[in-house]
VOPAGU-2260 file (C-alpha; in pm, 1 decimal, decimal comma):
REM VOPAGU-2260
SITE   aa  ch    i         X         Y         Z
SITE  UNK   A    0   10423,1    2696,9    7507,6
SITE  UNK   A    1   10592,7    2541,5    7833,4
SITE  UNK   A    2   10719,3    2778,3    8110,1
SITE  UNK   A    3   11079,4    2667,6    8035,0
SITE  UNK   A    4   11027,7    2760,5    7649,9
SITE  UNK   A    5   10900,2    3083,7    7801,7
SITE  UNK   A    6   11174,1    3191,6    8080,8
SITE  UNK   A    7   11440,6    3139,6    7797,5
SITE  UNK   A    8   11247,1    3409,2    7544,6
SITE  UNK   A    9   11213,3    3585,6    7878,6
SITE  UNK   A   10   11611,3    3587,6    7913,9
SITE  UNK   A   11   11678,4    3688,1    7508,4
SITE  UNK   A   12   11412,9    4010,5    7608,5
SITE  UNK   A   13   11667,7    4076,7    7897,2
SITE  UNK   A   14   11958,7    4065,1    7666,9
SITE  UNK   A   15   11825,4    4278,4    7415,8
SITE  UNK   A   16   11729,1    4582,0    7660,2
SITE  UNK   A   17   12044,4    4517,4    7912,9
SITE  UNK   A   18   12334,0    4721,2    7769,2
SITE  UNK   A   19   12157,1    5032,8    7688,9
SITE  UNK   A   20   11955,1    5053,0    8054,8
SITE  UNK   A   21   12265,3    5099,9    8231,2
SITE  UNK   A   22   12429,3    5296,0    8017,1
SITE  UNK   A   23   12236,0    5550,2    8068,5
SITE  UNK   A   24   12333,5    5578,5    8465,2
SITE  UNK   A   25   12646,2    5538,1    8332,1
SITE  UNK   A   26   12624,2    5891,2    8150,0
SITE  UNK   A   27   12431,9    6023,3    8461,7
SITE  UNK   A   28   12572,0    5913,9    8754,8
SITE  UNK   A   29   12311,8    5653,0    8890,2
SITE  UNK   A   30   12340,4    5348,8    9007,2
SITE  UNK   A   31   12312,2    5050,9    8735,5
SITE  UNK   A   32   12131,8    4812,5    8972,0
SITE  UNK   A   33   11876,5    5120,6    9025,6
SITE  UNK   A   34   11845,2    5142,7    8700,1
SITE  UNK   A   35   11755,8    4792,5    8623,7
SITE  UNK   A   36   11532,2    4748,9    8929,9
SITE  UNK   A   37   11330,8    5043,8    8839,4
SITE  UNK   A   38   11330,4    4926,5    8479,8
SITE  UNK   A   39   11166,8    4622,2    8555,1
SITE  UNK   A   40   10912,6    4746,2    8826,5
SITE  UNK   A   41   10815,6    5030,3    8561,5
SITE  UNK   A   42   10777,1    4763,2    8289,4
SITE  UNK   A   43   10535,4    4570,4    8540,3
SITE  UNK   A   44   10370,9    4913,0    8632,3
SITE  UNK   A   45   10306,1    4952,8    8267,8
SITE  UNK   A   46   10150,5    4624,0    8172,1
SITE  UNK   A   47    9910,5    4659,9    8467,4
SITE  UNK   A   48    9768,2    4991,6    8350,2
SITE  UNK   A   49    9765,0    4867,4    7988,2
SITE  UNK   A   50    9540,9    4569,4    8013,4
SITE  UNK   A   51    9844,7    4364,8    7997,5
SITE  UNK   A   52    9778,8    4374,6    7648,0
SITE  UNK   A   53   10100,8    4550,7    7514,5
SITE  UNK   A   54   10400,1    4347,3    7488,8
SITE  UNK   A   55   10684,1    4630,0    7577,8
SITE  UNK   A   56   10945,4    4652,9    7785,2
SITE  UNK   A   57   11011,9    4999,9    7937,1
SITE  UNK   A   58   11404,3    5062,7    8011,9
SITE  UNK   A   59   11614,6    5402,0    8067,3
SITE  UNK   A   60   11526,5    5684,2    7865,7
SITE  UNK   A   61   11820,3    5881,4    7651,9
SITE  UNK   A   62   11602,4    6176,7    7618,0
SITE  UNK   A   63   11661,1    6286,3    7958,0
SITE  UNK   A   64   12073,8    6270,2    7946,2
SITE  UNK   A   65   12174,5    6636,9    7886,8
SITE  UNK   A   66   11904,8    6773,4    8099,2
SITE  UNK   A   67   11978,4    6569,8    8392,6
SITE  UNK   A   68   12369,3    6611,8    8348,5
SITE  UNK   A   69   12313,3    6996,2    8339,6
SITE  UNK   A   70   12059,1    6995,2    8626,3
SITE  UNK   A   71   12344,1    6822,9    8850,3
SITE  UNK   A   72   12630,0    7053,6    8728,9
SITE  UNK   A   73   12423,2    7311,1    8777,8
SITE  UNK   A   74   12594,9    7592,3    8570,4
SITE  UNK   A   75   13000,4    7482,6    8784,5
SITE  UNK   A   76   13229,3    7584,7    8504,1
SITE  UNK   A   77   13492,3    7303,6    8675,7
SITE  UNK   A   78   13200,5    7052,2    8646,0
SITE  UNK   A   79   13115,1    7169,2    8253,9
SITE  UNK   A   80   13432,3    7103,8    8172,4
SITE  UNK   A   81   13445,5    6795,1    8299,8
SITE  UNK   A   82   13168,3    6691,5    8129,0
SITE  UNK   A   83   13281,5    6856,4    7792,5
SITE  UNK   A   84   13600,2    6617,8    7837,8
SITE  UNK   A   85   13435,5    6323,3    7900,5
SITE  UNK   A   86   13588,0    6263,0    8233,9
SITE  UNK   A   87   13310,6    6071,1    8382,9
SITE  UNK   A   88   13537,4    5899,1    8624,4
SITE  UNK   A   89   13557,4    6177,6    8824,5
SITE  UNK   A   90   13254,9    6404,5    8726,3
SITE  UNK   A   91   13099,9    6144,2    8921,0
SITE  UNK   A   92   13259,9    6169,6    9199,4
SITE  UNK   A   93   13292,2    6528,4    9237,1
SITE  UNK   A   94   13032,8    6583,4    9537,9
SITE  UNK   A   95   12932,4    6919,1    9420,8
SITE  UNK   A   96   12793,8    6685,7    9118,5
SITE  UNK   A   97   12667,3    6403,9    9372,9
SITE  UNK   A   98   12488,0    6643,0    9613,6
SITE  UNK   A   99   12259,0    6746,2    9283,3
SITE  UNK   A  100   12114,0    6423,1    9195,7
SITE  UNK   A  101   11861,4    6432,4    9406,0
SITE  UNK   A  102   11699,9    6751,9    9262,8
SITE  UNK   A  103   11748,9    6606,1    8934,4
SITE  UNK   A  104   11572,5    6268,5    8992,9
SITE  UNK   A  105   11305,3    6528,0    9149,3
SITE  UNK   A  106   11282,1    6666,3    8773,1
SITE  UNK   A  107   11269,2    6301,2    8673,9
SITE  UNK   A  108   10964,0    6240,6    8888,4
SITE  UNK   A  109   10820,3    6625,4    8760,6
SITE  UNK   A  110   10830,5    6480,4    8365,5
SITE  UNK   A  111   10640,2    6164,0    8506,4
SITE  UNK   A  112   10368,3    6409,6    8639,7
SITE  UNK   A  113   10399,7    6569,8    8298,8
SITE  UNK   A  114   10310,4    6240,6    8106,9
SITE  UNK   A  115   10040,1    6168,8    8341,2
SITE  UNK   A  116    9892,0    6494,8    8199,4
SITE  UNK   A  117    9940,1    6440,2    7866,1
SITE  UNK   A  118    9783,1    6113,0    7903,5
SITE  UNK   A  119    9448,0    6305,7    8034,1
SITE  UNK   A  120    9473,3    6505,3    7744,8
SITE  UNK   A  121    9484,5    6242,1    7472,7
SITE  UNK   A  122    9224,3    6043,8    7678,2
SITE  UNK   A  123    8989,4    6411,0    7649,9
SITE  UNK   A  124    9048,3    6416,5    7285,3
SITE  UNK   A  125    9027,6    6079,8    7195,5
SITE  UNK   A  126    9255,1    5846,1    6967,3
SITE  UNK   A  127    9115,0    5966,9    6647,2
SITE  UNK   A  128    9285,9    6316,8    6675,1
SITE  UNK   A  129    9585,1    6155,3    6681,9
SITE  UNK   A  130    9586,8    5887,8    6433,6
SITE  UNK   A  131    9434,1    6210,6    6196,4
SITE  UNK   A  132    9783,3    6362,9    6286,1
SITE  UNK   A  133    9980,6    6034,1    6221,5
SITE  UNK   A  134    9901,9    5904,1    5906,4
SITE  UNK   A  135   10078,6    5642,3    5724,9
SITE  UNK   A  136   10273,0    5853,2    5534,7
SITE  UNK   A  137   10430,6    6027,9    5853,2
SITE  UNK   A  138   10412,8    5717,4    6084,6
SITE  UNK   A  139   10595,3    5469,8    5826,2
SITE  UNK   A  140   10922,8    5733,0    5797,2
SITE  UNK   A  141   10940,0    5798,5    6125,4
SITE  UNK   A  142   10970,7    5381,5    6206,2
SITE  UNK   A  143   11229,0    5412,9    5942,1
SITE  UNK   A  144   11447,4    5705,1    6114,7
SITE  UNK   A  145   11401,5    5513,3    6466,1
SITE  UNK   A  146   11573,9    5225,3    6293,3
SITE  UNK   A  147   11835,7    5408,9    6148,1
SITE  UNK   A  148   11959,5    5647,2    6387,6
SITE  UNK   A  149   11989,4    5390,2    6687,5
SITE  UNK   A  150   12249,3    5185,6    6386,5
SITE  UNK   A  151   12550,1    5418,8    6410,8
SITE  UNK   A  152   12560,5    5251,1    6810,0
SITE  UNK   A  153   12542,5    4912,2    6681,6
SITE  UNK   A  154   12777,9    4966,7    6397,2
SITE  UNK   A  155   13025,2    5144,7    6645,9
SITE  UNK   A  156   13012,9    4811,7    6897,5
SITE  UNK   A  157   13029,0    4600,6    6629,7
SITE  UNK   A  158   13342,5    4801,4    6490,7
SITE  UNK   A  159   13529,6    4652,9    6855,3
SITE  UNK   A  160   13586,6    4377,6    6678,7
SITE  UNK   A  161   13451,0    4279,8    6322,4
SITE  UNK   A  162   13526,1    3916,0    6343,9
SITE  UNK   A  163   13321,9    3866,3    6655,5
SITE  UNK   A  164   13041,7    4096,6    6541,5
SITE  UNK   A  165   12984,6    3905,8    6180,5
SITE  UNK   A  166   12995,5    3569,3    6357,4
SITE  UNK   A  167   12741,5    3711,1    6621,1
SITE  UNK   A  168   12486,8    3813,1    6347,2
SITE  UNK   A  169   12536,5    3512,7    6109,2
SITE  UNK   A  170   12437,4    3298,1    6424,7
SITE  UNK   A  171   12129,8    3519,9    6455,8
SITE  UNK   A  172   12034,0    3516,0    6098,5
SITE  UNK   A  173   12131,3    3142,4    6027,2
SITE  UNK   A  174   11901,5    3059,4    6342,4
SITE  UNK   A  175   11649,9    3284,0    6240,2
SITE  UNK   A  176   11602,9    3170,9    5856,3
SITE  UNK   A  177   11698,7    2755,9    5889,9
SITE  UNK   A  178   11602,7    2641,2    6273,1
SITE  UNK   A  179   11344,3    2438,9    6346,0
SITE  UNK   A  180   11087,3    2473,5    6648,2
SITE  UNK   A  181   11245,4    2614,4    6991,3
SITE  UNK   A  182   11562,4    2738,0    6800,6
SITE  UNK   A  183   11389,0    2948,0    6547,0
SITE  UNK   A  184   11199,7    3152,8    6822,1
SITE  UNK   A  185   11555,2    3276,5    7011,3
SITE  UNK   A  186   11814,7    3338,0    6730,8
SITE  UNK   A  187   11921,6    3612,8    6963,5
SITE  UNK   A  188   11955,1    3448,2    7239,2
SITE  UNK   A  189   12168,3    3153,8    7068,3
SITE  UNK   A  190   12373,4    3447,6    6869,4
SITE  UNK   A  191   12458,0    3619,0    7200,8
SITE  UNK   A  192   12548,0    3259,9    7336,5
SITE  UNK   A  193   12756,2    3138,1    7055,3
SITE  UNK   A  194   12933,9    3554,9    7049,6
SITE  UNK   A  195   12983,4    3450,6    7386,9
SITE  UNK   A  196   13200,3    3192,5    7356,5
SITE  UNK   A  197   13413,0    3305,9    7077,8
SITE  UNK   A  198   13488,9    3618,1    7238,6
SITE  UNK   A  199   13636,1    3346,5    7533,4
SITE  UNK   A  200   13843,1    3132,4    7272,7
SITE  UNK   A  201   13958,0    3449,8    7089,2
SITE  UNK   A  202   14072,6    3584,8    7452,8
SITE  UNK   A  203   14267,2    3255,9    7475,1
SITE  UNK   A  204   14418,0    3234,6    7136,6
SITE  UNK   A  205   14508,1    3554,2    7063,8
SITE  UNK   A  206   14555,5    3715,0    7419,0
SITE  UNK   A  207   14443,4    4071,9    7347,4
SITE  UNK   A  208   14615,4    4321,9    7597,1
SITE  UNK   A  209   14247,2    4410,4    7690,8
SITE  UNK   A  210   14038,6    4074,6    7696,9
SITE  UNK   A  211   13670,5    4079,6    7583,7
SITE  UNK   A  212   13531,9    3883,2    7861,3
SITE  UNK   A  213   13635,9    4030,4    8215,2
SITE  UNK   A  214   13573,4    3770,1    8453,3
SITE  UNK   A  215   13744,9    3996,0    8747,1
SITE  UNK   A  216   13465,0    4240,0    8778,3
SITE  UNK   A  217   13260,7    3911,3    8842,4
SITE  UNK   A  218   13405,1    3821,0    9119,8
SITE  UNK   A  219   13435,9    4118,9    9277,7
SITE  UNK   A  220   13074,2    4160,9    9248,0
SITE  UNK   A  221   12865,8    4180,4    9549,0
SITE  UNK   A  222   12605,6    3920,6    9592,4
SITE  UNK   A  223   12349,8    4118,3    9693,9
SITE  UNK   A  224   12258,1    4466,0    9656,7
SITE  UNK   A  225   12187,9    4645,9   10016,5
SITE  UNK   A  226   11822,7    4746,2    9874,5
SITE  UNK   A  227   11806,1    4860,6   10285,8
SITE  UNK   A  228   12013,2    5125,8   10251,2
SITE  UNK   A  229   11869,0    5438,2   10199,0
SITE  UNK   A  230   12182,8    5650,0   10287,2
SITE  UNK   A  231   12254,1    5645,5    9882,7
SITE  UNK   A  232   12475,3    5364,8    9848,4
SITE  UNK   A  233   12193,2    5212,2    9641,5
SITE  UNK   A  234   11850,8    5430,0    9651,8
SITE  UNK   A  235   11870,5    5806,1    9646,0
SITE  UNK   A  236   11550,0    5979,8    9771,0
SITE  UNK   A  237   11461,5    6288,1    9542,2
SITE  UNK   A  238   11465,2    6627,5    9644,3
SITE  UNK   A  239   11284,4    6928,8    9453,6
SITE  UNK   A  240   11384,1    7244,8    9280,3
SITE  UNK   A  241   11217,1    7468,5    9068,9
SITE  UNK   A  242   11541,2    7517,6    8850,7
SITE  UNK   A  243   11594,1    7096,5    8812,1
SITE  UNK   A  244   11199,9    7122,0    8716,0
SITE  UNK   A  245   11210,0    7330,8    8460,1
SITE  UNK   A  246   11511,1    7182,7    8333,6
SITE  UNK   A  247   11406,8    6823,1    8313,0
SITE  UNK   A  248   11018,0    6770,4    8317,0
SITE  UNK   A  249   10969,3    6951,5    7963,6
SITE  UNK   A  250   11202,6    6665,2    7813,5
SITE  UNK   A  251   10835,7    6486,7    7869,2
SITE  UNK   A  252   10701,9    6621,5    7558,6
SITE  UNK   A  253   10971,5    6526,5    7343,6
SITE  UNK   A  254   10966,8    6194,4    7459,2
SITE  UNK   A  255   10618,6    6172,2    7423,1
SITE  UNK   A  256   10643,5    6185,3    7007,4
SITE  UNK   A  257   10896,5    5909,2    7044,7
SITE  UNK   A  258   10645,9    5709,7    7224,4
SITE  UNK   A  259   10413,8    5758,7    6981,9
SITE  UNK   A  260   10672,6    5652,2    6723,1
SITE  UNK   A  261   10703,5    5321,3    6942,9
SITE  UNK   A  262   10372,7    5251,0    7031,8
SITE  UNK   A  263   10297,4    5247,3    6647,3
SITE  UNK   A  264   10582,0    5029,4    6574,4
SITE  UNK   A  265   10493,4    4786,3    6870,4
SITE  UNK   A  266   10081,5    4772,3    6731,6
SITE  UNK   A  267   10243,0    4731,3    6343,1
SITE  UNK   A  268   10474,7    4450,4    6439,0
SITE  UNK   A  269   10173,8    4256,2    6684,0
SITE  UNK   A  270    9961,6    4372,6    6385,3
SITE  UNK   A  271    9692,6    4539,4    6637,6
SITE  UNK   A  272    9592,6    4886,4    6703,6
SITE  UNK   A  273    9730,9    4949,5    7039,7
SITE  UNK   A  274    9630,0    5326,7    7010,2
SITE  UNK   A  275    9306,9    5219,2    7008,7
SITE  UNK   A  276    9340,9    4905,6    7229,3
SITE  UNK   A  277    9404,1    4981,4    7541,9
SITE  UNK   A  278    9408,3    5290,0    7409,1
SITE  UNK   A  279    9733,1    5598,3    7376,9
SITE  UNK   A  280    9615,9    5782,1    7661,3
SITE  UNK   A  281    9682,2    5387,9    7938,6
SITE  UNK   A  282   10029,2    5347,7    7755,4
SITE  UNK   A  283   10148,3    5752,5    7823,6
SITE  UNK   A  284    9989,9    5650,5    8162,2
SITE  UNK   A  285   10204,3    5382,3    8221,5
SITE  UNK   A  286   10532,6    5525,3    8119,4
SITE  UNK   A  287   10431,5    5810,4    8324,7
SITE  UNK   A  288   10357,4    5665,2    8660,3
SITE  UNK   A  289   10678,7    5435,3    8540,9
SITE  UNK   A  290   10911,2    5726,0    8520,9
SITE  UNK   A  291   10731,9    5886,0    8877,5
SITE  UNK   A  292   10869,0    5602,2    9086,0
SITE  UNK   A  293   11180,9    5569,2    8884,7
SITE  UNK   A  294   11272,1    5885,8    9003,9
SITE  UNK   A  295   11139,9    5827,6    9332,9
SITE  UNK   A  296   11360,3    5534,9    9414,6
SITE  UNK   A  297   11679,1    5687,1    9261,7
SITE  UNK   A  298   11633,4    5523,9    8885,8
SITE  UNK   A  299   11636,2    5725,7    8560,7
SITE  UNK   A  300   11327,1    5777,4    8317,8
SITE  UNK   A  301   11152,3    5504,7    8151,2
SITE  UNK   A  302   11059,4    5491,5    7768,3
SITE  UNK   A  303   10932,4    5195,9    7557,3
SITE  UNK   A  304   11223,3    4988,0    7401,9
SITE  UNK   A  305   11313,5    4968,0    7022,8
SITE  UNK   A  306   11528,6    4672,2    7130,2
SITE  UNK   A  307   11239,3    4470,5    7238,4
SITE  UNK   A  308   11023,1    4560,9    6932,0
SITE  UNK   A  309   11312,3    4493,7    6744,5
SITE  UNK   A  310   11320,9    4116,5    6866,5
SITE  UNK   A  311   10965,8    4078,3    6878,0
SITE  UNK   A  312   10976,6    4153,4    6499,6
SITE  UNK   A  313   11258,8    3878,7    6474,3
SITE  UNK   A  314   11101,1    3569,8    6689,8
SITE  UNK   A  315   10689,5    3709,4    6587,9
SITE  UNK   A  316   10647,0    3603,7    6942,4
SITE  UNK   A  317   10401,4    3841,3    7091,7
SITE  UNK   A  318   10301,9    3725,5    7430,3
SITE  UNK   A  319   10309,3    4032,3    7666,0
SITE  UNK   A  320   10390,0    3790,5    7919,4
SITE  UNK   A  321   10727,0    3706,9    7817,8
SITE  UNK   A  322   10801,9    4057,5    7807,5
SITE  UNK   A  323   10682,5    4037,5    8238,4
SITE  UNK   A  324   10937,2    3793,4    8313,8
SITE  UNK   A  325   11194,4    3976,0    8121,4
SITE  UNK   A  326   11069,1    4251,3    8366,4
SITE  UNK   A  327   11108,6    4023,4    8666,6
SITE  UNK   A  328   11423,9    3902,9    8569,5
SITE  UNK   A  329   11557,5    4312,3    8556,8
SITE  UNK   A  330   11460,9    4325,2    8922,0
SITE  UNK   A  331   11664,8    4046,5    9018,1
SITE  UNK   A  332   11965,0    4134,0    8845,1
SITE  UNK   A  333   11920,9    4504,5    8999,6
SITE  UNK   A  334   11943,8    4335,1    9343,8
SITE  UNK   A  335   12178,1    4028,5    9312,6
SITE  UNK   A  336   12518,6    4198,4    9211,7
SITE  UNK   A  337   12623,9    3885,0    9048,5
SITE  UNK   A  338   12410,2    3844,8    8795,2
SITE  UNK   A  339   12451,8    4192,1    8665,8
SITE  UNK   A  340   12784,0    4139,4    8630,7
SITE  UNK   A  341   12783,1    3869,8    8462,2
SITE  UNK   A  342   12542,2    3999,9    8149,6
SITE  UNK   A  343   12763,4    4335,0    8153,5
SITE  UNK   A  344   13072,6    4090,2    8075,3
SITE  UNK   A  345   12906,5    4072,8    7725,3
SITE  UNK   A  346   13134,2    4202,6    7477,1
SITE  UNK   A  347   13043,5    4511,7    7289,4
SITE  UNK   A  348   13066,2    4353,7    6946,0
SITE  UNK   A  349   12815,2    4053,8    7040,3
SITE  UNK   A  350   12578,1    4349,3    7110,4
SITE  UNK   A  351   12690,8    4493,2    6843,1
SITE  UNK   A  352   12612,5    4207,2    6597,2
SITE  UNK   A  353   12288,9    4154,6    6738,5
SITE  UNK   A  354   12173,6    4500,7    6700,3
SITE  UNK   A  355   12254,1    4568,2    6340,5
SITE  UNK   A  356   12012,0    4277,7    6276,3
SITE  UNK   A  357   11745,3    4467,0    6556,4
SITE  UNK   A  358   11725,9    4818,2    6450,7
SITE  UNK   A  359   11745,2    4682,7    6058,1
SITE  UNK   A  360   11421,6    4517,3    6130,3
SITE  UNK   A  361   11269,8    4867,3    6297,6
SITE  UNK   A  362   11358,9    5039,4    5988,9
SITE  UNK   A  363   11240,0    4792,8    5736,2
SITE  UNK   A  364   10888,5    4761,7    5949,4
SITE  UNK   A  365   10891,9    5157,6    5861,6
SITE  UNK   A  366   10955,5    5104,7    5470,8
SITE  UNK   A  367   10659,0    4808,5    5516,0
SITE  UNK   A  368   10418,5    5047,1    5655,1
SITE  UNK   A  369   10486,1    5288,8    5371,8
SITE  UNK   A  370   10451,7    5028,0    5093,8
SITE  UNK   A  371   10096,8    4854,8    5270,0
SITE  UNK   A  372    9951,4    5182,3    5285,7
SITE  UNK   A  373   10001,5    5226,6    4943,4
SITE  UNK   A  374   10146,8    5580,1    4975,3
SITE  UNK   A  375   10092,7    5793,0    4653,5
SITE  UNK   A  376   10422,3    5915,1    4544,6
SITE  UNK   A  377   10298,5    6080,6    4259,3
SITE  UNK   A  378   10215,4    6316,6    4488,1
SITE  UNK   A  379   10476,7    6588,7    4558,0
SITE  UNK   A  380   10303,3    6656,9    4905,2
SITE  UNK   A  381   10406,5    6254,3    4984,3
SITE  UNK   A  382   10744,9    6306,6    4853,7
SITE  UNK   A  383   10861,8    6594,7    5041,9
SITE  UNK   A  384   10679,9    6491,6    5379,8
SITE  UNK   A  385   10921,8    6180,1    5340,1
SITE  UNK   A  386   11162,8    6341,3    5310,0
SITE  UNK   A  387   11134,6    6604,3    5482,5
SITE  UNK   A  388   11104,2    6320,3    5768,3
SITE  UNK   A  389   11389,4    6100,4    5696,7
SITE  UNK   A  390   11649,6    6410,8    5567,0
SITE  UNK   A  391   11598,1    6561,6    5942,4
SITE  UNK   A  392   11536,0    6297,9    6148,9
SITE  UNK   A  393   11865,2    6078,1    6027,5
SITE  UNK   A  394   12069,4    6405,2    5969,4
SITE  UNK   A  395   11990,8    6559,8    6298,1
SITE  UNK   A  396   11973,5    6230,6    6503,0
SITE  UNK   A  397   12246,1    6384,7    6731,2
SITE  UNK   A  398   11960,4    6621,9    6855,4
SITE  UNK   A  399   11962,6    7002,2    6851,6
SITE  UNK   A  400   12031,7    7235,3    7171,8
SITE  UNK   A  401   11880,2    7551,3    7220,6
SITE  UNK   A  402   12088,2    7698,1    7564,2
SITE  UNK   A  403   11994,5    7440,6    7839,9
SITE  UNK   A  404   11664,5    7264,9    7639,3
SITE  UNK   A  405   11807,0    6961,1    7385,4
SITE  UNK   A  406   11578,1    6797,2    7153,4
SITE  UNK   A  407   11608,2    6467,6    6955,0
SITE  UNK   A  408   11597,2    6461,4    6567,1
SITE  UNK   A  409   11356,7    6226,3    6595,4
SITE  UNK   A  410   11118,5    6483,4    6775,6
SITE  UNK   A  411   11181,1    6765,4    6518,1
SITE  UNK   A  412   11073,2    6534,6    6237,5
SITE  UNK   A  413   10806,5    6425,3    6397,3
SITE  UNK   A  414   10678,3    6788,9    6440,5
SITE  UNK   A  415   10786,6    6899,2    6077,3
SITE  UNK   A  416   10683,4    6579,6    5905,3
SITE  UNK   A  417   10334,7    6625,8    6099,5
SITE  UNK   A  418   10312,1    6993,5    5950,1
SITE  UNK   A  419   10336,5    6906,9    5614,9
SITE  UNK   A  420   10132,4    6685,0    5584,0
SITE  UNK   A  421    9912,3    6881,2    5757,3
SITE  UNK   A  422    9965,3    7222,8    5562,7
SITE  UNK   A  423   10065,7    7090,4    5159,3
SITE  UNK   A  424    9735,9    7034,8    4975,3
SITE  UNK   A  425    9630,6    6733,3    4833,4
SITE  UNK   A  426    9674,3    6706,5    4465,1
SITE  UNK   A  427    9377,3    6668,0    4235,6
């Protein structure tokens, strides 16, 4: 494949992670171009410790919103209600808020040291304790609830603007089933392309009183970020605090079932055993030390991408080094203000469109794991692990708080799906 073939799968990779890497400094408070700088260091970070054999892309981690939110409002009952109303725009502000980001990204840099130890752990044990734990039958629902729960986000972009969003995924799936060659290996880079434009002619036809495509924030983009300045216009150096660590670093261990969850989706897409090869313990490794400097250098946590699995699954193109340049290509965007902007001028229901076609593919790699394992369902122990699995995970996928401590639906079927099919007995 020629370099230029290779740069433009790099660029669809970019589009696919982009919108939900800085939305999460969005929610927090960071800076965006942090966000995708760190992104794309942490992705190269990750491919060195893994052999450069895992073909991920590592971008800002969801897990950690609530706990870094509260960790910065820090129990201000002006601040919580802020936050409660949504009023970002000046929770954000508010320097009582600002002056605790710093102990909060030194939480963020706390639940790096925490995946660094888990990593030692599953290296002490070995694989085989964990693929005894992960099964097939707990493995293939848990694809399947990954899938799901990240659709309600693409059906909720796509529902900006339904027109848009149905053109955007025909695009993708036309490309997809009918190209030829170079087309067939970026449908969603040519659907975000051709979303694109019609989001520009419907601006011009039917004038909306908010237009899809603002070209403003473009220009008033900087051209370079001032990646010198270390007063916090750009980096923010971490500080630490017991009450931020205990707050933030034990989001680590919920994240690390999720990882799981996409480490085995990754390996069943590439159709290798990445568990195995380079092994569980390099990949918690590499998101760990990934999320330690992303916290050091004022960026949010790092966790594998669905996104990227999701168009990995779509173009079965599988080179890890694609998935570098993407990398790359976050780094410059993070320091030339320009081309940020332009890729956050993408309209929410082009995102949308693509997605519903992305995190379909996650769940229906779930349902093809179940079916080539040949899962017994005459089993009642199978049945009610699935759905046990898919019931909680997809009903729950808001999360659950207990006080201060929030944990995913996805982690609390994990552990529950896990159990059963640990403690129901095997039918004879």
């Amino acid at each position: 494949m020629t370099t230029s073939k290779k740069i433009l799968l790099g660029f669809q990779h970019l589009f696919a992670m982009f919108g939900a890497t800085v939305l999460v400094p969005k929610l927090t408070g960071l800076n965006p171009a942090v966000a995708l700088f760190t992104a794309g260091i942490g992705t190269l970070i990750f491919h060195l410790v893994t052999k450069r054999k895992v073909p991920v892309f590592l971008g800002s981690s969801f897990a950690f919103i609530p706990a870094f939110q509260m960790a910065c409002i820090n129990n201000n009952p002006e601040l919580l209600q802020l936050l409660r109303d949504e009023r970002f725009d000046l929770l954000f502000k508010d320097p009582r808020y600002l002056e605790r980001i710093p102990y909060a990204l030194g939480g963020v840099m706390a639940a790096g040291l925490v995946f660094m130890l888990l990593s030692l752990c599953v290296k002490l044990f070995g694989p085989d304790l964990i693929r005894s734990l992960f099964p097939p039958i707990v493995t293939g629902p848990i694809i399947v609830v990954i899938g799901l729960t990240l659709a309600p986000s693409a059906m909720q972009s796509a529902s900006v603007n339904w027109i848009i969003a149905i053109i955007t995924l025909l695009v993708v799936i036309i490309t997809s089933v009918f190209a030829k060659g170079f087309f067939k290996l970026v449908p969603v880079l040519i659907g975000i392309a051709s979303g694109y434009i019609v989001s520009i002619l419907f601006d011009l036809i039917a004038k909306p009183a908010v237009p899809f495509i603002d070209f403003a924030s473009i220009k008033s983009a900087s051209w370079i970020s001032p990646i010198w300045d270390f007063s916090g216009t750009f980096f923010v150096l971490p500080k630490f605090e017991l009450g931020a660590i205990i707050l933030i670093a034990p989001i680590a261990l919920v994240v690390f079932m999720e990882h799981i969850g996409d480490i085995t989706i990754n390996g069943t897409v590439v159709g290798k055993d990445f568990i195995k090869d380079p092994g569980l313990h390099r990949t918690l490794l590499g998101d760990g030390i990934a999320t330690f400097f992303a916290g050091l250098l004022g960026g949010p946590a790092s966790t594998t991408y669905a996104e990227n699995t999701g168009v990995l699954a779509v173009t079965k193109v599988y080179d890890p080094f694609i998935l570098r340049l993407a990398a790359c290509f976050s780094i410059i965007l993070g320091l030339f203000g320009k081309f940020g902007a332009i890729l956050q001028t993408i309209p929410a229901p082009v995102l949308g469109g693509v997605s519903i076609l992305l995190f379909g593919m996650i769940a229906s790699i779930g349902m093809r794991t179940i079916a080539e394992s040949k899962v017994d369902f005459s089993q009642s122990r199978n049945f009610i692990t699935v759905a046990l699995i898919l019931v909680i995970g997809i009903g729950l996928s808001g999360g659950v708080s207990f006080g201060t401590f929030h944990v995913s639906g996805l982690f609390l079927a994990v552990i529950i799906g896990v159990a059963a099919n640990a403690a129901l007995p095997k039918e004879v």
